[in-house]
mmCIF file as Biopython writes it, N, C-alpha, C and O atoms, coordinates in Angstrom:
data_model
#
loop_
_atom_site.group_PDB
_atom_site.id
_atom_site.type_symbol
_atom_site.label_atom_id
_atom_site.label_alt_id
_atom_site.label_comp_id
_atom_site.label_asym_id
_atom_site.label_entity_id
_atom_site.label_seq_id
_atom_site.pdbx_PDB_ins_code
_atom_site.Cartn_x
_atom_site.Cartn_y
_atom_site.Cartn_z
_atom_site.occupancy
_atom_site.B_iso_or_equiv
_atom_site.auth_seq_id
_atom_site.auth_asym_id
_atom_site.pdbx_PDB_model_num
ATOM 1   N N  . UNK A ? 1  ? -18.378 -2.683  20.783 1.0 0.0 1  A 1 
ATOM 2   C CA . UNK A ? 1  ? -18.858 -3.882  20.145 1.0 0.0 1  A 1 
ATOM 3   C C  . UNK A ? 1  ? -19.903 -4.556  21.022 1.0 0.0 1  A 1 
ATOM 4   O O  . UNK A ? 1  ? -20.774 -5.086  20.331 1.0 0.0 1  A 1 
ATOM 5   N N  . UNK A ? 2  ? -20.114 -4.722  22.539 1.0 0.0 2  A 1 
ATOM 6   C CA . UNK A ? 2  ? -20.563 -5.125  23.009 1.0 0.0 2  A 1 
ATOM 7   C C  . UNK A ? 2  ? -21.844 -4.436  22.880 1.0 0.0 2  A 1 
ATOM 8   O O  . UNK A ? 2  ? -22.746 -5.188  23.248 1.0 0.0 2  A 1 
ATOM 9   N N  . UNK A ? 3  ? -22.325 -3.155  22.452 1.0 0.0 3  A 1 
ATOM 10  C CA . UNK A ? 3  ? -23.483 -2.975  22.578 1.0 0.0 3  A 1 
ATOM 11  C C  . UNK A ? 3  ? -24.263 -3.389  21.162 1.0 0.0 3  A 1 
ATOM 12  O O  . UNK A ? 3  ? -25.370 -3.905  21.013 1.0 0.0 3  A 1 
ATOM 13  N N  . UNK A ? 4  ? -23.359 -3.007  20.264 1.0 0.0 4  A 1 
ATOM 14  C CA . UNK A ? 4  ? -23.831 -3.318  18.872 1.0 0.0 4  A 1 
ATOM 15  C C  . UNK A ? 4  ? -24.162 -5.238  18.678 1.0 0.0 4  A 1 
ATOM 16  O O  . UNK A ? 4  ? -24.940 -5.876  17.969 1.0 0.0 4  A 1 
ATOM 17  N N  . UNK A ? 5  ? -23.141 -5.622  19.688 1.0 0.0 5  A 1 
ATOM 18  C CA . UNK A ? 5  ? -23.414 -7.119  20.088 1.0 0.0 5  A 1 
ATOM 19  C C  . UNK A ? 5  ? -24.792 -7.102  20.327 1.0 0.0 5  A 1 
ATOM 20  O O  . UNK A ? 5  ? -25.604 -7.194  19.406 1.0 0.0 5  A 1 
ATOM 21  N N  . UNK A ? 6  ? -25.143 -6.980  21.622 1.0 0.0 6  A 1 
ATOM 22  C CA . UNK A ? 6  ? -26.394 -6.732  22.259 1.0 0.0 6  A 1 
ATOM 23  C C  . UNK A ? 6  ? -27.650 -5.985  21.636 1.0 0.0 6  A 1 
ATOM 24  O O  . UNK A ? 6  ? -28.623 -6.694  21.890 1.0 0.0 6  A 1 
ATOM 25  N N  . UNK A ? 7  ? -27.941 -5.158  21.118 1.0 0.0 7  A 1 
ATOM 26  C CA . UNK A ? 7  ? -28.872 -4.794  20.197 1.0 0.0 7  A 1 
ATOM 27  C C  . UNK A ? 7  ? -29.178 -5.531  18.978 1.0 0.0 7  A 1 
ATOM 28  O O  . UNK A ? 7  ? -30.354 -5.835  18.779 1.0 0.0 7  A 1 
ATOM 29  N N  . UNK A ? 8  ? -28.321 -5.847  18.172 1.0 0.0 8  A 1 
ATOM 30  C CA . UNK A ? 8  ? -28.461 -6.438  16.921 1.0 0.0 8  A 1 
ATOM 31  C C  . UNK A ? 8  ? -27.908 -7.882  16.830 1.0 0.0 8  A 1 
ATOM 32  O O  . UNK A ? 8  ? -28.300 -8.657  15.957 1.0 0.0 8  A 1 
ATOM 33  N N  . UNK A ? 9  ? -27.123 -8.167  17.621 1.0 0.0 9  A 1 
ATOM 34  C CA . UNK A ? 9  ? -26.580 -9.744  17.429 1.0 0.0 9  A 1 
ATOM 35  C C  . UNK A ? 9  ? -25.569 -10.049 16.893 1.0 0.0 9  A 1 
ATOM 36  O O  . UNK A ? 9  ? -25.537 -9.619  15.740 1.0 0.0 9  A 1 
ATOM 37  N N  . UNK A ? 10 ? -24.478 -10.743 17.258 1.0 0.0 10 A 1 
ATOM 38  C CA . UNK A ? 10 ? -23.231 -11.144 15.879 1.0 0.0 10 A 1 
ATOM 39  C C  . UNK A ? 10 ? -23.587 -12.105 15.325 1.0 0.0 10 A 1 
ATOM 40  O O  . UNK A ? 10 ? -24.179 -13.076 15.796 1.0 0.0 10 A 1 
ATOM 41  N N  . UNK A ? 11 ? -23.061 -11.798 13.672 1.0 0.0 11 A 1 
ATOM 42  C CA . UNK A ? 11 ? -23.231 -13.066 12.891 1.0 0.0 11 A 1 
ATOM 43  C C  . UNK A ? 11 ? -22.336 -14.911 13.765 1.0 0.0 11 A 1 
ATOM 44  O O  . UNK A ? 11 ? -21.232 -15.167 14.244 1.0 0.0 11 A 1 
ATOM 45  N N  . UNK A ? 12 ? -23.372 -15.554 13.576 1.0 0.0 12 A 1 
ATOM 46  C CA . UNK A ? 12 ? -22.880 -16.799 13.920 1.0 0.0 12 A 1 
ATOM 47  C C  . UNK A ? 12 ? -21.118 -16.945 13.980 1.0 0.0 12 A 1 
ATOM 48  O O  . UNK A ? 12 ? -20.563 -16.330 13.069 1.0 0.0 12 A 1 
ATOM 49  N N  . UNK A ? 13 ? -20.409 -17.509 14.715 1.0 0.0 13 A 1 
ATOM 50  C CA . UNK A ? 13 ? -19.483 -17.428 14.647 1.0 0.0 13 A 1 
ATOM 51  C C  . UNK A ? 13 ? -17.990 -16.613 15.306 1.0 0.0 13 A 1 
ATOM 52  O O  . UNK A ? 13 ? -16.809 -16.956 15.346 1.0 0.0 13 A 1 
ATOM 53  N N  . UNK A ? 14 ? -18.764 -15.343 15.789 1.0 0.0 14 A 1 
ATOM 54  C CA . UNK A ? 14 ? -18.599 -13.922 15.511 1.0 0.0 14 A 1 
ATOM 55  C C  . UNK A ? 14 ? -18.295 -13.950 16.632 1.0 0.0 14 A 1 
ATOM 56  O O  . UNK A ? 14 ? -19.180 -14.443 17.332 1.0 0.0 14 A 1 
ATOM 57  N N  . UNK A ? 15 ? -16.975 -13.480 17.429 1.0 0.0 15 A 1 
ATOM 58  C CA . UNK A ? 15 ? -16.566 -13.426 18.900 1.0 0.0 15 A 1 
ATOM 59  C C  . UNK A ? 15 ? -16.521 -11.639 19.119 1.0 0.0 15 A 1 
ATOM 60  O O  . UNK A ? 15 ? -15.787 -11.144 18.263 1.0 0.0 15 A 1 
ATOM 61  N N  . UNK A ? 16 ? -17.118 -10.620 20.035 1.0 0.0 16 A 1 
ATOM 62  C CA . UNK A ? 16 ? -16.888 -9.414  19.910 1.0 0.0 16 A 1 
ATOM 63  C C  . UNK A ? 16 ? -14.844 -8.964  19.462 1.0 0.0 16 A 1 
ATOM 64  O O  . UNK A ? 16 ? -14.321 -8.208  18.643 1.0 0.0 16 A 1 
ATOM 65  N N  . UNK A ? 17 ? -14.479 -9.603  20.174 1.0 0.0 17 A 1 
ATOM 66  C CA . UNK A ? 17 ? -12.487 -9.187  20.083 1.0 0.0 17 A 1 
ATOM 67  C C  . UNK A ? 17 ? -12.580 -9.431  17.872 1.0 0.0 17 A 1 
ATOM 68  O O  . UNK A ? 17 ? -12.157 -8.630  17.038 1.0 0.0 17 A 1 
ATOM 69  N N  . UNK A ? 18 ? -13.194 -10.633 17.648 1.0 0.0 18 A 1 
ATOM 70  C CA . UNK A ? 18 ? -12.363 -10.545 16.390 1.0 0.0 18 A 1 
ATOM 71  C C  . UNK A ? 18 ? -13.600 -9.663  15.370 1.0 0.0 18 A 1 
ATOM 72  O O  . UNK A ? 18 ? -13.476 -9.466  14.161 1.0 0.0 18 A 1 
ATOM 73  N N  . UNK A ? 19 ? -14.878 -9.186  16.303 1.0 0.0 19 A 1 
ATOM 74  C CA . UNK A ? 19 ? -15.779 -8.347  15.255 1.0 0.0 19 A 1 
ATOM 75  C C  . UNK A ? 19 ? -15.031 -6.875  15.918 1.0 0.0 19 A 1 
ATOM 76  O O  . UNK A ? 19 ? -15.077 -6.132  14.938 1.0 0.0 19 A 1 
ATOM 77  N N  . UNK A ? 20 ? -14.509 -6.236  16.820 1.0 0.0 20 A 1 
ATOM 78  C CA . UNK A ? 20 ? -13.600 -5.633  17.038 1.0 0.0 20 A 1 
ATOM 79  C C  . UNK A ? 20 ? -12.904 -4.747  15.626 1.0 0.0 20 A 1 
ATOM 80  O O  . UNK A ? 20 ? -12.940 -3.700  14.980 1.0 0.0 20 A 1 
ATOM 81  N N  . UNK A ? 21 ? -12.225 -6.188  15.769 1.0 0.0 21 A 1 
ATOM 82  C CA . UNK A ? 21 ? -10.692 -6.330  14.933 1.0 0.0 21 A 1 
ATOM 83  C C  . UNK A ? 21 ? -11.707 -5.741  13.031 1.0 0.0 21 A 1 
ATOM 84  O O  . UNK A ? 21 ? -11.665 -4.539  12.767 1.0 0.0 21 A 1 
ATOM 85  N N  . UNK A ? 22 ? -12.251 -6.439  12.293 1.0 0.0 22 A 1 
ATOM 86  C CA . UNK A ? 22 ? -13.210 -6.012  11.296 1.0 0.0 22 A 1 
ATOM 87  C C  . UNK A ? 22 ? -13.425 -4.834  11.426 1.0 0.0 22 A 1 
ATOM 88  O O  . UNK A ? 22 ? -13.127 -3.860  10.735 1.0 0.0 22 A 1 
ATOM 89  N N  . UNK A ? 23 ? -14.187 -4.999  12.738 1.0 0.0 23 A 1 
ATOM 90  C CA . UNK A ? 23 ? -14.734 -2.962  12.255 1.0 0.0 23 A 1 
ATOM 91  C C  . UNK A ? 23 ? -13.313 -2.089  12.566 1.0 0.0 23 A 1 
ATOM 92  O O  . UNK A ? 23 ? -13.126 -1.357  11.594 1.0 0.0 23 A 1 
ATOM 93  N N  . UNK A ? 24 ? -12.728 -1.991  13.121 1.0 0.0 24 A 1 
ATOM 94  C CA . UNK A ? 24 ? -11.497 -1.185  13.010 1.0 0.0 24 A 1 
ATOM 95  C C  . UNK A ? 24 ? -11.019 -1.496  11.817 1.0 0.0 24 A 1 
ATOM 96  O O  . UNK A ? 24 ? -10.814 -0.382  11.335 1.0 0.0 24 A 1 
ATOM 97  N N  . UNK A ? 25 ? -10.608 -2.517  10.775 1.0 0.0 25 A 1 
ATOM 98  C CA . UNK A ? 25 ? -9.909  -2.713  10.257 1.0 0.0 25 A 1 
ATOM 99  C C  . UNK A ? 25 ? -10.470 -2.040  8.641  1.0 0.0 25 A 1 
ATOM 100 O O  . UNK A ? 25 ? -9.852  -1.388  7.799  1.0 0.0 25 A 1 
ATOM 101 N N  . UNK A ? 26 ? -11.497 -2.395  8.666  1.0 0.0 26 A 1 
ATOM 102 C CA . UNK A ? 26 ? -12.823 -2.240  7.339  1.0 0.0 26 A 1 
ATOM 103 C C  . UNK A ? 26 ? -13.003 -0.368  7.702  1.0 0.0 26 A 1 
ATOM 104 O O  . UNK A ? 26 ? -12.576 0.316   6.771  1.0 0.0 26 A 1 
ATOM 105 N N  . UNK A ? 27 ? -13.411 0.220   8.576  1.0 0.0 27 A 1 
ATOM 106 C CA . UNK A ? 27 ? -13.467 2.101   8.893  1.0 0.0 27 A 1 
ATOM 107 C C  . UNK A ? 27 ? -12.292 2.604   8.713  1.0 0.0 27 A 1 
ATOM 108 O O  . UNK A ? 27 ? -12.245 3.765   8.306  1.0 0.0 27 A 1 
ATOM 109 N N  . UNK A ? 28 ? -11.038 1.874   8.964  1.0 0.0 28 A 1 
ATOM 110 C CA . UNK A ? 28 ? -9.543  2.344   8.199  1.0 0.0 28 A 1 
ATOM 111 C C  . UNK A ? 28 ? -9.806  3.469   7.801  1.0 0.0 28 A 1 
ATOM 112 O O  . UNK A ? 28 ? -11.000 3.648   7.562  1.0 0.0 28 A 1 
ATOM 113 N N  . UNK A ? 29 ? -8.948  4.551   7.587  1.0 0.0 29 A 1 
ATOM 114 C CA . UNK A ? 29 ? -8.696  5.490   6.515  1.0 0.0 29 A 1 
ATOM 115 C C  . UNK A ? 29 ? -8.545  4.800   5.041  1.0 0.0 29 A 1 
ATOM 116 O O  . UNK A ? 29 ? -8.936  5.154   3.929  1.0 0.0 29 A 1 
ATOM 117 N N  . UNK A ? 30 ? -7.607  3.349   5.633  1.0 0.0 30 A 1 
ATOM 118 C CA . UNK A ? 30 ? -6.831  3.271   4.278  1.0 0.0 30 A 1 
ATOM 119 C C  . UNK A ? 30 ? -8.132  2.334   3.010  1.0 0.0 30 A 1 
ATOM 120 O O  . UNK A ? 30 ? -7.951  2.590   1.820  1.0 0.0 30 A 1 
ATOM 121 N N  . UNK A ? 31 ? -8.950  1.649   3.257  1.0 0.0 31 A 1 
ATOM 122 C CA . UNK A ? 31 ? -10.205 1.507   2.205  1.0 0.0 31 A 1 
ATOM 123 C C  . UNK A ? 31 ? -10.477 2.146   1.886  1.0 0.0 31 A 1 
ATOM 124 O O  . UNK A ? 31 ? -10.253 2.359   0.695  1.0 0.0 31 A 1 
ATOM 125 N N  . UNK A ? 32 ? -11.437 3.315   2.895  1.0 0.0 32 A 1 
ATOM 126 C CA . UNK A ? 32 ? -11.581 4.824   2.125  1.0 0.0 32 A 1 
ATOM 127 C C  . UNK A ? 32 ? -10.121 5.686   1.386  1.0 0.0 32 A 1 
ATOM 128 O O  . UNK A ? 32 ? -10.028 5.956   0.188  1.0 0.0 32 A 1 
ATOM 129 N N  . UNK A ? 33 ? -9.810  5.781   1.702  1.0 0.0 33 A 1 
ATOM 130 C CA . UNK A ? 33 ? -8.506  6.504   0.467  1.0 0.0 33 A 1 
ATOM 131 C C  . UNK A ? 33 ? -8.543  5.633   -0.573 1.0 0.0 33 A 1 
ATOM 132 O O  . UNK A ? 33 ? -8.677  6.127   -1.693 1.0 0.0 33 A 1 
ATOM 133 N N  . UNK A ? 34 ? -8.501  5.071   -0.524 1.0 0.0 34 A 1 
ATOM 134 C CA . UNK A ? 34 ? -7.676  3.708   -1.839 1.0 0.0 34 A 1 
ATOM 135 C C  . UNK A ? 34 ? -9.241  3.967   -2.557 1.0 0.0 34 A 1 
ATOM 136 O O  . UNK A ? 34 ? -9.090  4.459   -3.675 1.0 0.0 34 A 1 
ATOM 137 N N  . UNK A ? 35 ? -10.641 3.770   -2.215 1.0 0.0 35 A 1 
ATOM 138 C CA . UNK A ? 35 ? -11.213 3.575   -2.502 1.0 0.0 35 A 1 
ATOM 139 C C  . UNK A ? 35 ? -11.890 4.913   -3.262 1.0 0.0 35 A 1 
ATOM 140 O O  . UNK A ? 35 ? -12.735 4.833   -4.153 1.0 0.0 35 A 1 
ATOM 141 N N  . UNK A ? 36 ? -11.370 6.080   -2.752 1.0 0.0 36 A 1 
ATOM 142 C CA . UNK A ? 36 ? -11.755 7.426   -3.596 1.0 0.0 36 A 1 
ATOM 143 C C  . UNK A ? 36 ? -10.527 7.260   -4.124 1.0 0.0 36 A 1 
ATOM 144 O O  . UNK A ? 36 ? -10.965 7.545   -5.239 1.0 0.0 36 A 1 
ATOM 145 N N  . UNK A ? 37 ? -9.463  7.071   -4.321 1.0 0.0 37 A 1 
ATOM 146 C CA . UNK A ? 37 ? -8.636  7.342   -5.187 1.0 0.0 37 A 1 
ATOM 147 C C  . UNK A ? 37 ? -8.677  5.973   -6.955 1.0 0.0 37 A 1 
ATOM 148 O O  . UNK A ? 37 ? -7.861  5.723   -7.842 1.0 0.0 37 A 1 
ATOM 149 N N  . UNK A ? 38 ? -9.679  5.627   -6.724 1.0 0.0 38 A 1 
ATOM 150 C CA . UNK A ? 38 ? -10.627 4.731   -7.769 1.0 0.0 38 A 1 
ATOM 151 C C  . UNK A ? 38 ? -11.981 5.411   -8.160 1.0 0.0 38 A 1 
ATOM 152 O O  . UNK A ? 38 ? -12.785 4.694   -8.755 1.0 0.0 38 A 1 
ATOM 153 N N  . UNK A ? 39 ? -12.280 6.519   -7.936 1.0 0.0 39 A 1 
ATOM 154 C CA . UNK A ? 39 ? -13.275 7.468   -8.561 1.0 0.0 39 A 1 
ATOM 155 C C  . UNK A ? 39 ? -14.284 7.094   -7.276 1.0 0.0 39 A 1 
ATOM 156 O O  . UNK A ? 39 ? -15.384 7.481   -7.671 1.0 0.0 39 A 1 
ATOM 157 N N  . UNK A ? 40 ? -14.389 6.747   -6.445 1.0 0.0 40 A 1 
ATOM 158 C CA . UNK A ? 40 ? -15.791 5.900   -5.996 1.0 0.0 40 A 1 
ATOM 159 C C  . UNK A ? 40 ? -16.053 7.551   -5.117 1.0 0.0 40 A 1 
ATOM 160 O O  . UNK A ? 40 ? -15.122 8.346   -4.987 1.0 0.0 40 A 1 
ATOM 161 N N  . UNK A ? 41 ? -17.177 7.772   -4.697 1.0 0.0 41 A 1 
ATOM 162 C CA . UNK A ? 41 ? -17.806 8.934   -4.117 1.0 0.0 41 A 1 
ATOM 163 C C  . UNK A ? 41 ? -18.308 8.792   -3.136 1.0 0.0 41 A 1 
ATOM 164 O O  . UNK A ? 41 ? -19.272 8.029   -3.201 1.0 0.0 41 A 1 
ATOM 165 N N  . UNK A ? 42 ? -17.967 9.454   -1.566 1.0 0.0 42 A 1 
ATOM 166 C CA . UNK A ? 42 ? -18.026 9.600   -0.655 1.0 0.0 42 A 1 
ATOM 167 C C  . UNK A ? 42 ? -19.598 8.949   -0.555 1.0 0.0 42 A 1 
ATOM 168 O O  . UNK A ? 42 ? -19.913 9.302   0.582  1.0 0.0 42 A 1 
ATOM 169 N N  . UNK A ? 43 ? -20.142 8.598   -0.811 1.0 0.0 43 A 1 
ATOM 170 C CA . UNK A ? 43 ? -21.876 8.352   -0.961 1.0 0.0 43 A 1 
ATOM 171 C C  . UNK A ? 43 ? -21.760 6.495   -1.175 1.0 0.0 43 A 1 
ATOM 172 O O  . UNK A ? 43 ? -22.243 5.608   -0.471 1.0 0.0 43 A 1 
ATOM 173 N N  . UNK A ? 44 ? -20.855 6.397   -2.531 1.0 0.0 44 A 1 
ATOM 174 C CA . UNK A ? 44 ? -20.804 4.941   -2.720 1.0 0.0 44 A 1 
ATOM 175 C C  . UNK A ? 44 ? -19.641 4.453   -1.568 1.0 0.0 44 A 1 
ATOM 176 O O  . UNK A ? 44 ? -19.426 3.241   -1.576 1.0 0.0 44 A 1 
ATOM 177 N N  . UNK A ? 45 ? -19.066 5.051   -0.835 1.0 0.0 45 A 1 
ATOM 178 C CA . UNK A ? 45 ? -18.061 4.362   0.231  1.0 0.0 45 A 1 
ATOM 179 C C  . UNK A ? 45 ? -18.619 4.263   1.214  1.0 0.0 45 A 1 
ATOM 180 O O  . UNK A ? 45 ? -18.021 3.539   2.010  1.0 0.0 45 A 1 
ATOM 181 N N  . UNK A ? 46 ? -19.620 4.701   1.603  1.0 0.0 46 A 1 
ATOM 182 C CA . UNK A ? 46 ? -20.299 5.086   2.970  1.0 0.0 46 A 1 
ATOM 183 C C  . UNK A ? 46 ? -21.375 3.872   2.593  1.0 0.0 46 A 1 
ATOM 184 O O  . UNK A ? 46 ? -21.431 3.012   3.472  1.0 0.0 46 A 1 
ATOM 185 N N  . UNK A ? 47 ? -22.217 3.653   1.471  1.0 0.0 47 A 1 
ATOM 186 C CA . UNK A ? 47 ? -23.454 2.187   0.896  1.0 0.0 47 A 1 
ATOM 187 C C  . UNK A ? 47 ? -22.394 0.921   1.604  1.0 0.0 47 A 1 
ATOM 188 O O  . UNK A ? 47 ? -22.599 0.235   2.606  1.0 0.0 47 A 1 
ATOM 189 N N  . UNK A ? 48 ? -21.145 0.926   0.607  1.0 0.0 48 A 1 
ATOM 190 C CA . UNK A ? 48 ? -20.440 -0.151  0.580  1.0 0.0 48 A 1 
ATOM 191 C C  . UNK A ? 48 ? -20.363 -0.746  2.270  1.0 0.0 48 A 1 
ATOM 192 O O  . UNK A ? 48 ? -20.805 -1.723  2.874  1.0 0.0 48 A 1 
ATOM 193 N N  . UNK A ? 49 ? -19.624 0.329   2.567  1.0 0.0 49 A 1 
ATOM 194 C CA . UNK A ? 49 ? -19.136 0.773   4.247  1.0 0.0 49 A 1 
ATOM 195 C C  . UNK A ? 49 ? -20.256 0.244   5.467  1.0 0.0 49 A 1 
ATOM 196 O O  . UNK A ? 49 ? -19.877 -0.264  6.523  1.0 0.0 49 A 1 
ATOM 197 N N  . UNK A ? 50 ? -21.443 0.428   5.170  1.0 0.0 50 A 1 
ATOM 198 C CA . UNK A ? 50 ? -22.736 0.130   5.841  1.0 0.0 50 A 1 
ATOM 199 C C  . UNK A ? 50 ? -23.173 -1.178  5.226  1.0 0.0 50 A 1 
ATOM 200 O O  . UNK A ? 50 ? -23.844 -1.905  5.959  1.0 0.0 50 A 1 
ATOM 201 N N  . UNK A ? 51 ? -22.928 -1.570  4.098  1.0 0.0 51 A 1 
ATOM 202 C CA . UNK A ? 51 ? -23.296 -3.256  3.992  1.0 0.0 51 A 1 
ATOM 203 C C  . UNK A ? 51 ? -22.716 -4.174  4.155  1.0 0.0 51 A 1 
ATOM 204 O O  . UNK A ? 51 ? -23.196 -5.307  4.158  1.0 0.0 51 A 1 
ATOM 205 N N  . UNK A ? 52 ? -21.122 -3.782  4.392  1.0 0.0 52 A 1 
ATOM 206 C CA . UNK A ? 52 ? -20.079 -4.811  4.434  1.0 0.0 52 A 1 
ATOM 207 C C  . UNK A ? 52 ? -20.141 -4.913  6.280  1.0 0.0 52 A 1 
ATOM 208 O O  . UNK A ? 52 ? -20.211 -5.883  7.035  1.0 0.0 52 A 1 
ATOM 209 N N  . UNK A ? 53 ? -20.096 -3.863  6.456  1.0 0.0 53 A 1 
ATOM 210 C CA . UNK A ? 53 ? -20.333 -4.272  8.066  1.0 0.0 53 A 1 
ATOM 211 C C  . UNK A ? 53 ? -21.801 -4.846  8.660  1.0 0.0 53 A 1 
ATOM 212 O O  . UNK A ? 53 ? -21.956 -5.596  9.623  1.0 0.0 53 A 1 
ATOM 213 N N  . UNK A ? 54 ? -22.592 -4.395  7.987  1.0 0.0 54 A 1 
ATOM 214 C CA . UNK A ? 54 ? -23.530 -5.323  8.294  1.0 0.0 54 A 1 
ATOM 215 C C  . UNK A ? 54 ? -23.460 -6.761  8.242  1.0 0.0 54 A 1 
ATOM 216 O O  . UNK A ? 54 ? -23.710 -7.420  9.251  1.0 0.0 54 A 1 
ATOM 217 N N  . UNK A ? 55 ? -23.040 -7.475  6.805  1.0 0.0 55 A 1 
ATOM 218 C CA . UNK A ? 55 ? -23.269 -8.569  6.080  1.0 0.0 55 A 1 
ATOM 219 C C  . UNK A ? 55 ? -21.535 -9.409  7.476  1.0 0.0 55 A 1 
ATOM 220 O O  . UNK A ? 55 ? -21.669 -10.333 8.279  1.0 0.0 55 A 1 
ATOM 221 N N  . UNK A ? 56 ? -20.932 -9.034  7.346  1.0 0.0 56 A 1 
ATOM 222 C CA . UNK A ? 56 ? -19.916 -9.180  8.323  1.0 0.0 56 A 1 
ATOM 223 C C  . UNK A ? 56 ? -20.052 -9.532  9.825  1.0 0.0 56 A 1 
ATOM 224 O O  . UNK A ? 56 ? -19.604 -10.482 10.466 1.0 0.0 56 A 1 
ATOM 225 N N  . UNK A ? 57 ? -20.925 -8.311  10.241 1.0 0.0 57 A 1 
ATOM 226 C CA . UNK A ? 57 ? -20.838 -8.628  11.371 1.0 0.0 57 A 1 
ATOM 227 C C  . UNK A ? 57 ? -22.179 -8.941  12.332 1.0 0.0 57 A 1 
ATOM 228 O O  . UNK A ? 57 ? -21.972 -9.230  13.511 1.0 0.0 57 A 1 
ATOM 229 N N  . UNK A ? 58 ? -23.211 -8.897  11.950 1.0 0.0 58 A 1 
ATOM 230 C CA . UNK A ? 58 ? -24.710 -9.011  12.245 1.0 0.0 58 A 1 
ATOM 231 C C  . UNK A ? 58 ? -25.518 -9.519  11.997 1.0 0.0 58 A 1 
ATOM 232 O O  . UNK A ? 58 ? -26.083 -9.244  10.938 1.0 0.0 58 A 1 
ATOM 233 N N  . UNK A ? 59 ? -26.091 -10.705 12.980 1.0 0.0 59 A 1 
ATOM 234 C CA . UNK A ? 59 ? -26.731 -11.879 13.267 1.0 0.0 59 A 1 
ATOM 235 C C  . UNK A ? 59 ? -27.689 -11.976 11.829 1.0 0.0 59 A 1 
ATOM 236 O O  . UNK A ? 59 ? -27.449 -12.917 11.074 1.0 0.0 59 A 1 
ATOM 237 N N  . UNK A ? 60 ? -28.592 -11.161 11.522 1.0 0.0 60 A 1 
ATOM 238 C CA . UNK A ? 60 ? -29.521 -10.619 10.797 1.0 0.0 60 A 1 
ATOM 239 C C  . UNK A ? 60 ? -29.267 -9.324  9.644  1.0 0.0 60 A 1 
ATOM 240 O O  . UNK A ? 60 ? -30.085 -8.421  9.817  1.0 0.0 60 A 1 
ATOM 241 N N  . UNK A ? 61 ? -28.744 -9.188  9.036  1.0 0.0 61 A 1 
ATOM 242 C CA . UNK A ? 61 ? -28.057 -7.913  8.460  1.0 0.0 61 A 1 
ATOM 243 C C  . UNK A ? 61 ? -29.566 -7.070  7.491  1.0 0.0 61 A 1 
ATOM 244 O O  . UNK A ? 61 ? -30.206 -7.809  6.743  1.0 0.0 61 A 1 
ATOM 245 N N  . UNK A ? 62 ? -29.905 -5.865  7.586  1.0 0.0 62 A 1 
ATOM 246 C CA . UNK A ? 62 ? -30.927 -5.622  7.146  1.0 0.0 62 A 1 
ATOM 247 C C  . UNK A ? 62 ? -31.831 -5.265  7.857  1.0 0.0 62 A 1 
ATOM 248 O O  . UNK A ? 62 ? -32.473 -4.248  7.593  1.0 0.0 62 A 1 
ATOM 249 N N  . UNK A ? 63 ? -32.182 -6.328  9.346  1.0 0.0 63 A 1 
ATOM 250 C CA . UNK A ? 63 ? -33.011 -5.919  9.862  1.0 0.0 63 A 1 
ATOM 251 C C  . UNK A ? 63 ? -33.039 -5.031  11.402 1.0 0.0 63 A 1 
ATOM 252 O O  . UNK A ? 63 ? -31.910 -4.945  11.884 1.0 0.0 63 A 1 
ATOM 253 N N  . UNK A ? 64 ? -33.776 -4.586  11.962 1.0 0.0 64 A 1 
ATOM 254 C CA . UNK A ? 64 ? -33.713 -3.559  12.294 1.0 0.0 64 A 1 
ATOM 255 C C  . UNK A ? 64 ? -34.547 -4.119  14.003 1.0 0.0 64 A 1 
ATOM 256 O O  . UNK A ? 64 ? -34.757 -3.290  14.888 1.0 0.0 64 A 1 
#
């Protein structure tokens, strides 16, 4: 976390221990399972997967 800290920034608010805690919690197995076992396709879990952690955890989400 600390580097992804450092390169990109945490969203306001955002302590590395509890952006930590998110990204472990959100990369789960268990979203992805639950979430193909609702038709969704390895393609739409991986979009979702990459915007929710963005929008979550990064100062700027989008940019680069």
């Amino acid at each position: 976390m600390a580097l992804l800290a450092e390169r990109f920034g945490l969203r306001e608010g955002l302590d590395e221990v509890t952006g930590t805690d998110l990204l472990m919690m959100l990369s789960s197995s268990s979203p992805y399972l639950t979430l193909r076992s609702y038709g969704w396709t390895g393609e739409q879990y991986t979009d979702w997967l990459t915007d929710t952690l963005a929008k979550q955890l990064l100062a700027h989400p989008g940019r680069r």
